[in-house]
C-alpha positions as CSV (number, residue, x, y, z in Angstrom):
1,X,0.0,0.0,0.0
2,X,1.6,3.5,-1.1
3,X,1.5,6.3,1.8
4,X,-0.9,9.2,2.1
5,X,-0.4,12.6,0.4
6,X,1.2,14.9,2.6
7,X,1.5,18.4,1.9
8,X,5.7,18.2,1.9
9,X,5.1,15.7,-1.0
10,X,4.3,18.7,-3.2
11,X,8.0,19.9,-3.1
12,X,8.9,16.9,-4.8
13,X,6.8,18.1,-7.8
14,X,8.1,21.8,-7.3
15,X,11.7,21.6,-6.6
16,X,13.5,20.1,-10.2
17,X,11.2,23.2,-11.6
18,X,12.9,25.7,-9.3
19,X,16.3,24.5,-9.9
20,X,15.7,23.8,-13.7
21,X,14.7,27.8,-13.4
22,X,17.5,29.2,-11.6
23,X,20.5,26.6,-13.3
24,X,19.1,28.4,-16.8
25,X,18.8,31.9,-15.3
26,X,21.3,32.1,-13.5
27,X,24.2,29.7,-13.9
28,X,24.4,29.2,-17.4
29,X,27.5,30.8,-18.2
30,X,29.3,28.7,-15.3
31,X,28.4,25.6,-17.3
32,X,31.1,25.7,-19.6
33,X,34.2,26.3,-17.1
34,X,35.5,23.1,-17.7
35,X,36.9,22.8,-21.4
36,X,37.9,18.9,-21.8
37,X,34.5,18.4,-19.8
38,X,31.9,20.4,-20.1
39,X,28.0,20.4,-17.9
40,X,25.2,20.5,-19.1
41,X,21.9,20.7,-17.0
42,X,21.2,17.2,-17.3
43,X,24.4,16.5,-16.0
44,X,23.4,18.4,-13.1
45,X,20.0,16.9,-12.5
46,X,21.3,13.9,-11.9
47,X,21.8,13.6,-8.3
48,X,18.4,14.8,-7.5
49,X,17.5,12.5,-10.1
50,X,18.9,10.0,-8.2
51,X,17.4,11.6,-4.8
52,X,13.9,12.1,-6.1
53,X,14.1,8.3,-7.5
54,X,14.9,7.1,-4.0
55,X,12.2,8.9,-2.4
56,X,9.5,7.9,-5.1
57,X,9.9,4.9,-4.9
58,X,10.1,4.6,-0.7
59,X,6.9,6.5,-1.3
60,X,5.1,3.6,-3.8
61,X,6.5,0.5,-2.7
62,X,8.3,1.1,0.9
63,X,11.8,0.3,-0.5
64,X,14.3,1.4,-2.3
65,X,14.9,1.1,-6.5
66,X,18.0,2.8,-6.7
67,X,20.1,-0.8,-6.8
68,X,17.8,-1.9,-9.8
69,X,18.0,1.3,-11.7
70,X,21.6,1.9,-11.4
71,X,22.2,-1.6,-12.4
72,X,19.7,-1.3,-15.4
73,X,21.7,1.9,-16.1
74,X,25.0,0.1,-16.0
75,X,24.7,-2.6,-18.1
76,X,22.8,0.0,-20.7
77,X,26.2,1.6,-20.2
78,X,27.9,-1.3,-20.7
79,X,26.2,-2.1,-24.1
80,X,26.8,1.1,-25.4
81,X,30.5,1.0,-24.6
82,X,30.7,-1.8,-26.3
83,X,29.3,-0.8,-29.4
84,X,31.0,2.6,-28.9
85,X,34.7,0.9,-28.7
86,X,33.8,-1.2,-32.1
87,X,33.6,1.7,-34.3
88,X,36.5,3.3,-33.1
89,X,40.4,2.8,-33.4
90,X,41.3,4.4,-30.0
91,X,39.1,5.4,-27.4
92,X,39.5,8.5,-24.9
93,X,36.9,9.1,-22.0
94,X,36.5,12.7,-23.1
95,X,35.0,11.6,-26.2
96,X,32.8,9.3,-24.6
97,X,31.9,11.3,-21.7
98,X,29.0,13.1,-23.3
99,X,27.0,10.2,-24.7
100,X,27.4,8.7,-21.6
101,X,26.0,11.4,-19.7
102,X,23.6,11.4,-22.5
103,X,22.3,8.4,-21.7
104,X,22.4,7.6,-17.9
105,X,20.4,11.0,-17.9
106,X,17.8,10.1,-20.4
107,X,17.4,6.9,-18.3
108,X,17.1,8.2,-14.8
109,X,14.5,10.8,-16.7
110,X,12.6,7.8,-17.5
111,X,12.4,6.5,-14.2
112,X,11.9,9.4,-13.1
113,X,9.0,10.0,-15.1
114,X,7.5,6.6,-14.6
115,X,7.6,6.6,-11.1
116,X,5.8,10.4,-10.7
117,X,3.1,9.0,-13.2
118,X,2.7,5.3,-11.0
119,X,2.5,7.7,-7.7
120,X,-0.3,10.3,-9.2
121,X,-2.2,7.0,-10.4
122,X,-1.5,4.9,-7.5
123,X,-2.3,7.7,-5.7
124,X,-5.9,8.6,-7.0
């Protein structure tokens, strides 16, 4: 059985908006300090990704899905290195870095996404 709506559940909903906001306001230009590696904001997002994941999840089932998804992630990862290294004579982690962010992010959105839909659903 998932747990009651609380009112503090609503800055769950609230908070990626407000930093999504202020990151693109505000700290856009600090983005691109680092030239062999540069953010992005989904580079950013990903520990409270990770953190919003953890608490979804506590809040629909009572446990945890952070070991499942990172392992899901990982061997994604995994796959795509693979492929990645056969097209390639040499390979360098600053070339792969960004597909790689790429991906784990467009995962954990996915997750991410699931999980706020199962809670509104399991919810109502």
């Amino acid at each position: 059985m998932t747990n009651e709506f609380v009112l503090s559940e609503l800055l769950l909903y609230i908070v990626p908006v407000i930093i999504i906001f202020v990151v693109q306001k505000y700290l856009k230009s600090y983005l691109k300090f680092f030239d062999k590696y540069p953010l992005n904001l989904a580079i950013l997002l990903l520990p409270l990704w990770l953190t919003l994941i953890h608490l979804f999840s506590k809040l629909i089932f009572g446990f945890s899905l952070i070991p499942f998804i990172l392992f899901i992630t990982a061997f994604a990862l995994g796959l795509q290195l693979y492929d990645y290294i056969r097209r390639i004579d040499m390979f360098t982690f600053q070339e792969y870095y960004m597909p790689a962010s790429q991906l784990i992010s467009k995962m954990f959105s996915a997750f991410l996404v699931g999980l706020v839909l199962l809670r509104i659903y399991t919810y109502f």
